[in-house]
N, C-alpha and C positions, 0 to 999 in steps of 0.2 A: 504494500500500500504506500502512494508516495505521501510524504511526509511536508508539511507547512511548515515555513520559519515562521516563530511567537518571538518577539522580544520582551524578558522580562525584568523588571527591577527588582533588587532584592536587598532587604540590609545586609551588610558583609556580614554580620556575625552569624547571619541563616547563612549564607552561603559558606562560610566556615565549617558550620555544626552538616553541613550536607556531605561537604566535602570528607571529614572524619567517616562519615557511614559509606558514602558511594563512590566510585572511581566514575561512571559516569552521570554527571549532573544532570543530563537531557533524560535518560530512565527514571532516574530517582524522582525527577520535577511527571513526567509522564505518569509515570505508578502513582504519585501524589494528587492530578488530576483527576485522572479515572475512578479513584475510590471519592473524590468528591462531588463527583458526577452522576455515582452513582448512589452515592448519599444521597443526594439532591431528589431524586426521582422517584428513591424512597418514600422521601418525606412528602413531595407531591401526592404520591399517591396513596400514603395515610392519607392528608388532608383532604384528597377527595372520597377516601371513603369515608372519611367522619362529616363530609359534607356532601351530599352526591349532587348533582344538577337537578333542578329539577323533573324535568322531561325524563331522566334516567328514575329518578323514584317513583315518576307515574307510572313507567314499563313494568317496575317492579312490584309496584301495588296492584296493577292489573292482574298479576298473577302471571308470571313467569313459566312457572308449571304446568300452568294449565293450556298454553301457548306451544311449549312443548309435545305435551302428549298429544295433544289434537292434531300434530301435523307427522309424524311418527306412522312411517310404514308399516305394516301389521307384519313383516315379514323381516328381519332385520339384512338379511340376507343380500335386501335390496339397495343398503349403503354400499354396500363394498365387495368388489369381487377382488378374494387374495392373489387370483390366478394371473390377474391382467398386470401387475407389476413386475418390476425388476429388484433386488435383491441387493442392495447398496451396504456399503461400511463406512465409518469414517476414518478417513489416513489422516492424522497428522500431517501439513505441510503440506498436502493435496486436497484435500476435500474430499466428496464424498465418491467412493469410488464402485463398482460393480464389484459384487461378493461374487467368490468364487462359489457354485453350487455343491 
């Protein structure tokens, strides 16, 4: 994946204390984003479940369940045939590849 130049400022004595733990800065600042990023989205999405949208609490007060089964083939059979696929794995550094049979 190509990569974006960020320019950051940093007080020296963070960049000190980074320096003591990482040989490189760009990882260390990297791994440091991602986990607050995904903090972040966390926390979004508590705050939307302690708050849902309205329109999302109407769907749900309507009854969910019962929207479900009512559209619910009698047959389950008729979601999915196991036969018509292909047989994938995932490699490391490749993606996802055809299994051997």
């Amino acid at each position: 994946m190509p990569a974006a130049r960020v320019t950051v400022t940093l007080p020296p004595e963070l960049v000190e204390e980074i320096d003591r733990r990482e040989r490189n800065r760009s990882r260390f600042v990297l791994e440091a984003v991602r986990r607050e990023v995904t903090r972040r989205r966390r926390e979004e999405l508590r705050r939307s479940l302690a708050r849902p949208h309205p329109e999302t609490q109407e769907l749900a007060d309507a009854g969910l369940d019962d929207w479900g089964r009512g559209s619910k083939p009698s047959d389950s059979s008729e979601l999915l045939d196991p036969g018509a696929g292909r047989r994938v794995r995932w490699v490391a550094g490749k993606g996802w590849v055809q299994a051997k049979r």
